[in-house]
DOMARDREN-67411 format. One record per residue: residue in one letter; residue number from 1; y, z, x of N, C-alpha, C in turn. Coordinates in steps of 0.001 Angstrom, whole numbers, plus 500000, padded with zeros to 6 digits. Example, Ala and Ser with C-alpha at 12.3 -4.5 7.8 and 13.67 -1.06 7.14 Angstrom:
2
baba, voza, n.y, n.z, n.x, ca.y, ca.z, ca.x, c.y, c.z, c.x
A, 1, 494310, 507800, 513190, 495500, 507800, 512300, 496700, 507800, 513200
S, 2, 497750, 507080, 512850, 498940, 507140, 513670, 500030, 507870, 512900
% end
This chain:
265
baba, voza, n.y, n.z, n.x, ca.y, ca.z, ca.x, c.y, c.z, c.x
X, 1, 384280, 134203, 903423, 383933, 134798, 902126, 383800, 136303, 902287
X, 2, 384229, 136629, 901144, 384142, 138476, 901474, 382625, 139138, 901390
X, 3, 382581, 139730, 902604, 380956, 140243, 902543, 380340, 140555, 901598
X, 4, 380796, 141587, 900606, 380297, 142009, 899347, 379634, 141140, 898288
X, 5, 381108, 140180, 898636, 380188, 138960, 897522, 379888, 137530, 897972
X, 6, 379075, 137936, 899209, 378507, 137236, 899834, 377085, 137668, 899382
X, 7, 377051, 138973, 899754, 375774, 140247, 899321, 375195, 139738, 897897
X, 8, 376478, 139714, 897392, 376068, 140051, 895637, 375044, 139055, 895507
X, 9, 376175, 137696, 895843, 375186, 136126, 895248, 374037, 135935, 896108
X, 10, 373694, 136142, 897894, 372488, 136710, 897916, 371431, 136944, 897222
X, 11, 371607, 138391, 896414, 370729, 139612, 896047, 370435, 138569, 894748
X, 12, 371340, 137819, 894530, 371484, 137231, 892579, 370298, 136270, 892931
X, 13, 370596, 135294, 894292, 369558, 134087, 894678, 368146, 134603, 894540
X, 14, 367929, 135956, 895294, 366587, 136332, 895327, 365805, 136474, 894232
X, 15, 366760, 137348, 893422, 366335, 137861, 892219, 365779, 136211, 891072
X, 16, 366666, 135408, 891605, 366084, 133608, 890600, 364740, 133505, 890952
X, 17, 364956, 133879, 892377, 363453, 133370, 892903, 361955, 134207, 892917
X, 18, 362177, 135245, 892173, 361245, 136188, 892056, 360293, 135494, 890887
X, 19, 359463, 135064, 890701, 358183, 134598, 889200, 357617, 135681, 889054
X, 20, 358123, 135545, 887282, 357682, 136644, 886771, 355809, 137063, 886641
X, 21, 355683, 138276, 886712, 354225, 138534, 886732, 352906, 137565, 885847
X, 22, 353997, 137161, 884408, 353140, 136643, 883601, 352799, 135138, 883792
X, 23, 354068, 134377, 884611, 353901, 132711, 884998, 352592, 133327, 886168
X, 24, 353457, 134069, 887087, 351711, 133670, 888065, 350805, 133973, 887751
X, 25, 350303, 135199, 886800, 348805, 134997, 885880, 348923, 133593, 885434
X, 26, 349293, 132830, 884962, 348923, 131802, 884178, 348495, 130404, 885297
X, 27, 349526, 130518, 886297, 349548, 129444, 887371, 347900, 129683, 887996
X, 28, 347499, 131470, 888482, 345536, 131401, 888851, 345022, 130805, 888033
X, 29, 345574, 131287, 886465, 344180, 130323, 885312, 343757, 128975, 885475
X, 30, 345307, 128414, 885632, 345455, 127152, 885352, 344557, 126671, 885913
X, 31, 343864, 125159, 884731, 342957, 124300, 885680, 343932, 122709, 885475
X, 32, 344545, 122484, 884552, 345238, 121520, 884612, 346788, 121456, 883798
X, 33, 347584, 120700, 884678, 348801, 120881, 884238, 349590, 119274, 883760
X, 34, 350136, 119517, 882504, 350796, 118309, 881948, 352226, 118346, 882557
X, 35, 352764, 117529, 883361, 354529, 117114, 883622, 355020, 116420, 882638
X, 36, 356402, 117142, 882866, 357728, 115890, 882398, 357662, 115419, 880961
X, 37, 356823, 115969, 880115, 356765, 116378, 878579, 358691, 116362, 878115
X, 38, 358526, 115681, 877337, 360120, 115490, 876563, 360304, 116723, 875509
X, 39, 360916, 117351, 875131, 361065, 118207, 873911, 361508, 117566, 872838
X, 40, 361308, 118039, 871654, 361376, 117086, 870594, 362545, 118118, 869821
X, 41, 363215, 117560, 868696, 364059, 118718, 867820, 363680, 120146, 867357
X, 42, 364323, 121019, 867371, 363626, 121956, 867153, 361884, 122774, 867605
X, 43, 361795, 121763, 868749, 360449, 121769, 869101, 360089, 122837, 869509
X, 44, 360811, 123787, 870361, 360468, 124961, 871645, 361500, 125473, 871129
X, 45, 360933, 126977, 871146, 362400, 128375, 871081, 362095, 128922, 872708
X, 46, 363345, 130210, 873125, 362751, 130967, 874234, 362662, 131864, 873472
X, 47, 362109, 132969, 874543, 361920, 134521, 874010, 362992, 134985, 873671
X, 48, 364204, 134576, 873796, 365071, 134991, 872703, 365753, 134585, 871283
X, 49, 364389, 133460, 871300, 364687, 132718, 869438, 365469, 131831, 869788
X, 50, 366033, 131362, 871147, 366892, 130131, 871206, 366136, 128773, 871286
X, 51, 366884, 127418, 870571, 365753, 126539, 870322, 366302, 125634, 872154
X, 52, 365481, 125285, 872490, 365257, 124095, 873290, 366082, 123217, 873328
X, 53, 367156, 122662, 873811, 367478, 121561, 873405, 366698, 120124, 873406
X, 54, 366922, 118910, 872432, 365835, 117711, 872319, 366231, 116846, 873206
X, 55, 365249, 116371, 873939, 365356, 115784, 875554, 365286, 116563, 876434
X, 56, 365049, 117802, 876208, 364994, 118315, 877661, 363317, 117972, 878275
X, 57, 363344, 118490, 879398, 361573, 118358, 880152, 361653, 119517, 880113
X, 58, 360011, 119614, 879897, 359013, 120984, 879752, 357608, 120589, 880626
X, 59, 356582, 121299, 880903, 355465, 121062, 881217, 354290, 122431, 880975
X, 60, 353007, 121812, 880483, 352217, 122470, 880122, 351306, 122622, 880725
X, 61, 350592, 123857, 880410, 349674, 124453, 881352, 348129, 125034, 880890
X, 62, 347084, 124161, 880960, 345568, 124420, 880084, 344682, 125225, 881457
X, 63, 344721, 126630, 880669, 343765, 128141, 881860, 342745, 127947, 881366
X, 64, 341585, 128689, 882440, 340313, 128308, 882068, 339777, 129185, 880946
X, 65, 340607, 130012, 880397, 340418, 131014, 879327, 340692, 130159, 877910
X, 66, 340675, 128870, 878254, 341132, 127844, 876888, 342476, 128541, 875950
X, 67, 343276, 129042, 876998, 344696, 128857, 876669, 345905, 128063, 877148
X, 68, 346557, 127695, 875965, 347839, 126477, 876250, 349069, 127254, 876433
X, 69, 349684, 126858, 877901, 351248, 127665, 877791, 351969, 126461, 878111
X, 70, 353104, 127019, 877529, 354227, 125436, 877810, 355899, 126020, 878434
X, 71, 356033, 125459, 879580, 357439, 126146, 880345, 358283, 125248, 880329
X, 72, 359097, 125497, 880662, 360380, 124948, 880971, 360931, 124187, 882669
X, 73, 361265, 122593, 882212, 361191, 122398, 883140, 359883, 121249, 883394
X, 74, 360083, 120123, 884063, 359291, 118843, 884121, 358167, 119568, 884665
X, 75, 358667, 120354, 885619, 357514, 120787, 886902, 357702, 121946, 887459
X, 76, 356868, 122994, 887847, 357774, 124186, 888432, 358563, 124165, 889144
X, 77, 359246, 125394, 888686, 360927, 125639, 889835, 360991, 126838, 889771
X, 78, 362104, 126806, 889863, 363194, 128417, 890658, 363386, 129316, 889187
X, 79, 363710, 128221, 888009, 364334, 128606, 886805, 363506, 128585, 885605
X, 80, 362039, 128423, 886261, 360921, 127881, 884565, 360819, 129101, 884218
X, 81, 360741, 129177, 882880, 360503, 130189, 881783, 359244, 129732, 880945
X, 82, 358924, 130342, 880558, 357854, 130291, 879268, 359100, 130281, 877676
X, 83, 358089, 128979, 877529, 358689, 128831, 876178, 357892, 128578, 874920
X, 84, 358221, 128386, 873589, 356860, 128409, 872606, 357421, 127796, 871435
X, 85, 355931, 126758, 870708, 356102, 125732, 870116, 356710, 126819, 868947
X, 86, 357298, 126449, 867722, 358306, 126151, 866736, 356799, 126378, 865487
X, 87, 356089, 124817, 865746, 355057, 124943, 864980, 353843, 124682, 865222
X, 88, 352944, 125650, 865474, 351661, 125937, 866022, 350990, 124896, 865740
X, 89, 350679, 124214, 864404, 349519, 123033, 863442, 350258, 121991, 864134
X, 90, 351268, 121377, 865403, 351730, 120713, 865409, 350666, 120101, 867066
X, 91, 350141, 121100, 867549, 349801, 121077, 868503, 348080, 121165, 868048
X, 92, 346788, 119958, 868289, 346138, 120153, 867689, 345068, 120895, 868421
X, 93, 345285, 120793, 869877, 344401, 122070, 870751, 344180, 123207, 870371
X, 94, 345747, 123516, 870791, 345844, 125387, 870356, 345688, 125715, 868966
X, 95, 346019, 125117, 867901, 345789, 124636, 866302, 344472, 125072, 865912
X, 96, 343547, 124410, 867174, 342153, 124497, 866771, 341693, 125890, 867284
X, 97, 342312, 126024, 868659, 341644, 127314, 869234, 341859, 128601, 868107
X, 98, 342477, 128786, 868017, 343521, 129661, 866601, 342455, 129896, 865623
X, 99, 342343, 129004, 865234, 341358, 128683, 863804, 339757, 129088, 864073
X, 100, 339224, 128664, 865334, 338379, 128706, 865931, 337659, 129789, 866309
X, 101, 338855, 130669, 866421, 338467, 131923, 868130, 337611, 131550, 868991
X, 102, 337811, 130448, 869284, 336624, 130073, 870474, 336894, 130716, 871827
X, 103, 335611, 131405, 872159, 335245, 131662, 873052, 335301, 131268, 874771
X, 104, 335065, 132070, 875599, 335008, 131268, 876863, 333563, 130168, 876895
X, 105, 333963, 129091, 877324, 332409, 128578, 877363, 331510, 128631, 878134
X, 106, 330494, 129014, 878256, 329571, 129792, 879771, 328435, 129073, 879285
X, 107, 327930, 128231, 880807, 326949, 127659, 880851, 325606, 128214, 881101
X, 108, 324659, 127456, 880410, 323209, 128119, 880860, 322303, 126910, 881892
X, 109, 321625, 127372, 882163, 320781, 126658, 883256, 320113, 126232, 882858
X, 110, 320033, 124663, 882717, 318793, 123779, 882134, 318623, 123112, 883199
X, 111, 317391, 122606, 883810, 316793, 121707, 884442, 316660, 119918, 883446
X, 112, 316611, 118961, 884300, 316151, 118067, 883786, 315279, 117188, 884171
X, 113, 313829, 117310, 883371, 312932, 116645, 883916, 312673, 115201, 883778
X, 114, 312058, 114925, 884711, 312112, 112973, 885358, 311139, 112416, 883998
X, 115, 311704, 111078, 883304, 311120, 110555, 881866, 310234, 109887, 882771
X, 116, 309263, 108648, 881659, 308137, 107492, 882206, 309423, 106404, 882721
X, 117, 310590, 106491, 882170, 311693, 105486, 882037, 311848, 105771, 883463
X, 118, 312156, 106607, 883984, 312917, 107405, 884950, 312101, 107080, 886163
X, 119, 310764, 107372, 886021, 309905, 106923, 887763, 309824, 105214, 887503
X, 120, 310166, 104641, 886180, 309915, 102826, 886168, 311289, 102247, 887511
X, 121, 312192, 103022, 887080, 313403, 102849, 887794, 313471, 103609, 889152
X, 122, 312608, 104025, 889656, 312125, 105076, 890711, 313914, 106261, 891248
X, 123, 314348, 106591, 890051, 315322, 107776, 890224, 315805, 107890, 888917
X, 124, 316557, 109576, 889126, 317192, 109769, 887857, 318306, 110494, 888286
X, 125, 319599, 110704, 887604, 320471, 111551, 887796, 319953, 112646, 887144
X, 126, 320623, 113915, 888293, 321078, 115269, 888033, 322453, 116019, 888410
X, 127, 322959, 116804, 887352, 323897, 117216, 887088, 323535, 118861, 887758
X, 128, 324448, 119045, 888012, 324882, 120196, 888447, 326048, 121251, 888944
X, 129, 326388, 122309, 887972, 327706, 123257, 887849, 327801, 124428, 888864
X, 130, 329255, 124463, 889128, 329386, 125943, 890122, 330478, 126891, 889350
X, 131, 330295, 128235, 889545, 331286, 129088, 888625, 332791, 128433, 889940
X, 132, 333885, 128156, 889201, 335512, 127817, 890158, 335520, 129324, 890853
X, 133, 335829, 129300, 891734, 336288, 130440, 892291, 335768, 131575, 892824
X, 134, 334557, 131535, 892655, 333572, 132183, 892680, 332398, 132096, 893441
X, 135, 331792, 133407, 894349, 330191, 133002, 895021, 329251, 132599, 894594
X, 136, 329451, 132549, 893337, 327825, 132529, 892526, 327130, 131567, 893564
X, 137, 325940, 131031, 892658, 325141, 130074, 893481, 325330, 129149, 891892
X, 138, 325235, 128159, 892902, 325019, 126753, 891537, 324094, 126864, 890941
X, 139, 323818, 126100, 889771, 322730, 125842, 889120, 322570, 124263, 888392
X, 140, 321217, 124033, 887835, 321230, 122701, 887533, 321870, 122701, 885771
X, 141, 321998, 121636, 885325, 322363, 121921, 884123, 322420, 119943, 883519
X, 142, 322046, 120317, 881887, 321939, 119229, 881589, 323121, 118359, 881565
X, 143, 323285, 116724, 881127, 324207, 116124, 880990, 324755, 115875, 879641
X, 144, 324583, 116871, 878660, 325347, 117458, 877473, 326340, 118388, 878167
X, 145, 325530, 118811, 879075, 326715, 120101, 879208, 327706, 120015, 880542
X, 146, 327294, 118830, 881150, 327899, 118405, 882062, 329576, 118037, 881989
X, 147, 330778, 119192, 882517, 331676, 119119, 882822, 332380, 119672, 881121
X, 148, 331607, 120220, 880816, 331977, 120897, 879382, 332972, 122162, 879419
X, 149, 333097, 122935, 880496, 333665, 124001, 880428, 334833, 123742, 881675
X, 150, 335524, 124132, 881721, 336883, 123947, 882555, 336656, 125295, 883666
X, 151, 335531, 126322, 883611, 335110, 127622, 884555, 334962, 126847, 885568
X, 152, 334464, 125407, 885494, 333028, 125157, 886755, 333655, 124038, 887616
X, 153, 332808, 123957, 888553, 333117, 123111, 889549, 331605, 121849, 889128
X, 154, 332192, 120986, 889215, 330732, 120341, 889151, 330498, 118740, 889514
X, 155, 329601, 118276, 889625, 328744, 117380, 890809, 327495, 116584, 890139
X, 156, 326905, 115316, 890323, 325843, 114512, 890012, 325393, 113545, 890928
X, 157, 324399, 113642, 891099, 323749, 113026, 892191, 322269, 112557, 891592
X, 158, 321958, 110967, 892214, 321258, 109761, 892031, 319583, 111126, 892943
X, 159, 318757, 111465, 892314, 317943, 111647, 892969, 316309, 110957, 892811
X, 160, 315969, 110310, 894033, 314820, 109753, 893840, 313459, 110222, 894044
X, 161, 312326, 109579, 892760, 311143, 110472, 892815, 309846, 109124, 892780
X, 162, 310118, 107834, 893059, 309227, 107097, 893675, 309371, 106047, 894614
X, 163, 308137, 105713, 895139, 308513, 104868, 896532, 308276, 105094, 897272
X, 164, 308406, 104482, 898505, 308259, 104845, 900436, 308766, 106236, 900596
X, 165, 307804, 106950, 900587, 307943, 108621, 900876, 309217, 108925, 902350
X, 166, 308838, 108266, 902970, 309692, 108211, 904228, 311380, 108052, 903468
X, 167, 311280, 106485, 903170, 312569, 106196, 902327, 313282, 106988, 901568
X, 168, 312758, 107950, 900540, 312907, 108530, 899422, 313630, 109858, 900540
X, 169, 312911, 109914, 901227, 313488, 111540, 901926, 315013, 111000, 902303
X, 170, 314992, 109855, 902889, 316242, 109717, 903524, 317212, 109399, 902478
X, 171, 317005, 108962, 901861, 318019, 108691, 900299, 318641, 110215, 899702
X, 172, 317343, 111042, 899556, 317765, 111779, 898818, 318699, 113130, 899926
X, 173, 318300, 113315, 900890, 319166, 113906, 902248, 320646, 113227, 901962
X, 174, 320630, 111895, 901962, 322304, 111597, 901515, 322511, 111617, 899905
X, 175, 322039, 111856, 899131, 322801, 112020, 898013, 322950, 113600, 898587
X, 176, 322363, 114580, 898729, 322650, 116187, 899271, 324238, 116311, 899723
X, 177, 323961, 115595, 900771, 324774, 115271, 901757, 326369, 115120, 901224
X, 178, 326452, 114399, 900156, 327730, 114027, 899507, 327918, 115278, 898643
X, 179, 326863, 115162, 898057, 327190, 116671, 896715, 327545, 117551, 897687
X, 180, 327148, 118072, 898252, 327470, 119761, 899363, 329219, 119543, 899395
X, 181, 329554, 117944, 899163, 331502, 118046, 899774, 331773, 119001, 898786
X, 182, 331264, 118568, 897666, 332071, 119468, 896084, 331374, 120692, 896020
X, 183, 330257, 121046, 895988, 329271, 122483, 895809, 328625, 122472, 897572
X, 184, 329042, 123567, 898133, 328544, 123426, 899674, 326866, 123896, 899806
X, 185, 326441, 124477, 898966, 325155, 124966, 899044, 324012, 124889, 897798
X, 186, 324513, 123737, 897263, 323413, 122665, 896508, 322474, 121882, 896955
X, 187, 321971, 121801, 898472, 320835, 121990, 898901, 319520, 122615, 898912
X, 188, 320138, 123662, 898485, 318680, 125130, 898443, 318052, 125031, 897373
X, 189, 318662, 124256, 895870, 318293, 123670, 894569, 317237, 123039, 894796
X, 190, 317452, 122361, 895523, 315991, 120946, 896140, 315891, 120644, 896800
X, 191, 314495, 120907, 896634, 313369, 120739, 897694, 312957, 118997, 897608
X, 192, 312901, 118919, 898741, 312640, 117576, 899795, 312311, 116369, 898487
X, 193, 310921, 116596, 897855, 310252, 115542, 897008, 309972, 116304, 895771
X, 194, 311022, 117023, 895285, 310772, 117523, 894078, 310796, 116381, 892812
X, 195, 309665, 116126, 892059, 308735, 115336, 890820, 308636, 114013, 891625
X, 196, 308686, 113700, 892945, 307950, 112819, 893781, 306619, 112475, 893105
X, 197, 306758, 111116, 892911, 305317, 110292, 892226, 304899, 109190, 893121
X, 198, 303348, 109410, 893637, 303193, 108204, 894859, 302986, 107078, 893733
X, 199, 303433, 105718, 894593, 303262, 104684, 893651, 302113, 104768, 893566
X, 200, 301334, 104362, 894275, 299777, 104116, 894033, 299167, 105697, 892558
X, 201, 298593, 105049, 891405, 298026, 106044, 890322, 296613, 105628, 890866
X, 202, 296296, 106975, 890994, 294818, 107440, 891367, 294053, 108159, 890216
X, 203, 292820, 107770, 889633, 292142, 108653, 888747, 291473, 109982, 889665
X, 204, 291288, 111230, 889319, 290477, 112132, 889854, 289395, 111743, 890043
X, 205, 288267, 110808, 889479, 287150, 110735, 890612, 287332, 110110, 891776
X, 206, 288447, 109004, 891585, 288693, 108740, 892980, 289678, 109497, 894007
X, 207, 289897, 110332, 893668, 290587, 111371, 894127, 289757, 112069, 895042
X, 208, 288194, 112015, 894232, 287644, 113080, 894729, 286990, 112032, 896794
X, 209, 286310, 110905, 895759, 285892, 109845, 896823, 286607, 109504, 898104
X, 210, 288403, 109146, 898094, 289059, 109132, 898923, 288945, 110124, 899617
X, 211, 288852, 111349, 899217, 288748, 112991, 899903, 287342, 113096, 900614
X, 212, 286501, 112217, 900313, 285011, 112151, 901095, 285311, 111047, 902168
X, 213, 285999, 110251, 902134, 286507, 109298, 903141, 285593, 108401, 902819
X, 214, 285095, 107963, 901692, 284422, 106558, 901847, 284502, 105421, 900687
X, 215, 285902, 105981, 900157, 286677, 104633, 899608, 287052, 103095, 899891
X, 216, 287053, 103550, 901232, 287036, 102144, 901595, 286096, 101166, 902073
X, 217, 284751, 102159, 901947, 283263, 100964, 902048, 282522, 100297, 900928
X, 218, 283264, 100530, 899852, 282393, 100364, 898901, 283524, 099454, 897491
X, 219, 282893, 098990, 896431, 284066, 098692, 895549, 283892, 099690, 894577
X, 220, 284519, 098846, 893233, 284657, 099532, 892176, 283291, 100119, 891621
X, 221, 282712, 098953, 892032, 281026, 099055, 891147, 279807, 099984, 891998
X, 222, 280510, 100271, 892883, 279471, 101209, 894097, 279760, 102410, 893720
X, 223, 280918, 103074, 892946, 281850, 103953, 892972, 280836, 105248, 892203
X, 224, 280350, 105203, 891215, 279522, 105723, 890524, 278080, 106055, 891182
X, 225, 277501, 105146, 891726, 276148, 105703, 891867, 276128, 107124, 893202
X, 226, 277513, 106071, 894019, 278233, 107302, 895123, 277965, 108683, 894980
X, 227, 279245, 108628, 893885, 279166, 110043, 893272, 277853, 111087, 892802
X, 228, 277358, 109898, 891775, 275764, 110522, 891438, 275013, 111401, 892644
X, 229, 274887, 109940, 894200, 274305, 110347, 895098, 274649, 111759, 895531
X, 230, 275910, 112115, 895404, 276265, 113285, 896273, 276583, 114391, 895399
X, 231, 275581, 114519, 894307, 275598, 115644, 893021, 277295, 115887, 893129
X, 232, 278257, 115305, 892451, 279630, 115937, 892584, 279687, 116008, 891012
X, 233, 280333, 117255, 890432, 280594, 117927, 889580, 281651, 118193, 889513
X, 234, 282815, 117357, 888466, 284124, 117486, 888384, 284226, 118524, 887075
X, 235, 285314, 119343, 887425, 285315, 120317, 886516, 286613, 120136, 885581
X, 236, 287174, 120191, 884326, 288400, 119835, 883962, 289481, 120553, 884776
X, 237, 290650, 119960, 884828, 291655, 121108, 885420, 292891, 120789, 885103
X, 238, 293795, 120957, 884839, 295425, 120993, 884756, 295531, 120002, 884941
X, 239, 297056, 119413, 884008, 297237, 118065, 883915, 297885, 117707, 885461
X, 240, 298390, 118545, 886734, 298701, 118395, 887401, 297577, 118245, 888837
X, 241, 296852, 118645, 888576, 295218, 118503, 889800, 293946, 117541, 888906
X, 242, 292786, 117840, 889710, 291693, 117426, 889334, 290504, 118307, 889141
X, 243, 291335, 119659, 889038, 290358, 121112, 889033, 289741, 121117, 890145
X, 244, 288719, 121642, 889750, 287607, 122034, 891376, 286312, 121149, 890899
X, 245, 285922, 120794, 891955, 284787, 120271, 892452, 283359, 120792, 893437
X, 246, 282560, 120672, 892796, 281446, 120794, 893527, 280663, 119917, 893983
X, 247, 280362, 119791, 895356, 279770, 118682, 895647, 278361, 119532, 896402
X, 248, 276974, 118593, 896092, 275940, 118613, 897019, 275690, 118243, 898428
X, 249, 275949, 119579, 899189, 276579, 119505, 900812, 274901, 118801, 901457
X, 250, 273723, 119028, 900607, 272485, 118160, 901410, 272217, 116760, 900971
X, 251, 272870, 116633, 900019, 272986, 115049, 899276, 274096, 114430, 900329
X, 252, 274830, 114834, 900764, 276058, 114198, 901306, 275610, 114144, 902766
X, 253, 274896, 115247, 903626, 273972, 114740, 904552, 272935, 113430, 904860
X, 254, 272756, 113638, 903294, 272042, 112366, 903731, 271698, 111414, 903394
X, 255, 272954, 111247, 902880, 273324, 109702, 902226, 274485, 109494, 904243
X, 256, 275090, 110275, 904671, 275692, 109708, 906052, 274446, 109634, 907039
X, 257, 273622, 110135, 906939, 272665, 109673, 908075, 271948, 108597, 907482
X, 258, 271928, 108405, 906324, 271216, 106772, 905895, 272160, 106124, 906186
X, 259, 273509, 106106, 905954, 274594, 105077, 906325, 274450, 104269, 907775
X, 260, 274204, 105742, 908306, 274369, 105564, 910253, 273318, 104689, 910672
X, 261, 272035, 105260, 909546, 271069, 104229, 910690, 270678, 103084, 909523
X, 262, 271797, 102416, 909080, 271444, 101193, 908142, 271085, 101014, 906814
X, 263, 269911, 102199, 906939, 269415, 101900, 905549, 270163, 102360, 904459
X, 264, 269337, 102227, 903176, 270070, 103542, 901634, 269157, 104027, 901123
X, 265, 269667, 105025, 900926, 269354, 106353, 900155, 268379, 106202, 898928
% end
């Protein structure tokens, strides 16, 4: 073959194979792609107003900017072009986006806290999103909004908050364990026994009694005069403690040295 136009068709091959600037913007956006789409009559023009022929393959392309592009061609190649629907209302995505101007959708950070339903069943799922592509750090987020935006990377995991404290750690270390495949540093979110509820429900005076260590000499009906004995003064406190307490440090002397040598107080 004569060198020259050996050269030429060369230089011609390369030049097929060059993608234009605007397919590979669209190929980063992309989060999901439709194949092997049939064209319909008149369905697709190119950028030069030529229509499509009907039967050919096309395939489409949904960016995380909630835009629809549609090329030419089942699947990418050497020869895909960007091509464009005929009639916009025909397509009811982009139809809507249009009408819409909708926005990018950007998530906010909701936590979700454990119901009465939720410790009956001793676990609850949590959801949780990562920006695609990006360092951010994850965050938790509800299951309305779970997998709502096409930005995120995202993950749910079984986490447990009653039961064998021992057990519960090791459960919840492997649900971690799996989530980290999809979000690698959704660990640092939670902590060990976060809304951990011991089975056993304790009222605050016995809260206070167990904390004197002598719950277990006495019953229900001893429980009171106990207390009396050892001037203790429960103070209200947050629905999460038993406030502060004052106890009579010479009453509590010596109600244990009556213990020791038999008698009572």
């Amino acid at each position: 073959m004569n060198p020259k136009l050996e050269k030429l068709l060369e230089d011609r091959k390369k030049k097929l194979n060059v993608v234009s600037p605007a397919i590979s913007n669209i190929h980063e956006k992309t989060v999901r792609v439709e194949k092997n789409q049939v064209a319909g009559e008149k369905e697709f023009y190119t950028k030069r107003g030529k229509y499509i022929p009907k039967g050919d393959l096309y395939h489409i392309h949904y960016t995380k900017d909630l835009e629809v592009y549609y090329m030419s061609g089942g699947e990418h190649n050497e020869q895909t072009k960007l091509i464009f629907k005929s009639d916009l209302q025909s397509d009811d995505f982009n139809y809507y986006n249009q009408l819409n101007k909708q926005e990018t959708l950007k998530l906010e950070s909701k936590a979700t806290l454990p119901t009465e339903e939720d410790y009956s069943f001793g676990r609850m799922t949590r959801y949780f999103a990562k920006k695609t592509n990006e360092s951010s750090s994850p965050f938790e987020v509800s299951a309305d909004d779970f997998e709502t935006s096409p930005l995120y990377d995202y993950v749910s995991l079984l986490w447990y908050i009653r039961g064998n404290k021992r057990r519960l750690f090791k459960y919840n270390r492997r649900e971690i364990l799996i989530a980290s495949r999809t979000i690698p540093n959704i660990g640092k979110l939670l902590p060990d026994y976060q809304y951990y509820r011991s089975v056993k429900n304790v009222n605050p005076k016995q809260q206070v009694i167990d904390r004197l260590g002598i719950v277990n000499e006495q019953n229900e009906n001893q429980q009171e005069p106990v207390t009396k004995e050892l001037d203790v003064n429960l103070r209200r406190g947050s629905k999460r403690g038993i406030g502060r307490m004052k106890v009579n440090k010479k009453a509590f002397r010596r109600l244990s040295q009556s213990r020791r040598s038999g008698g009572s107080y």
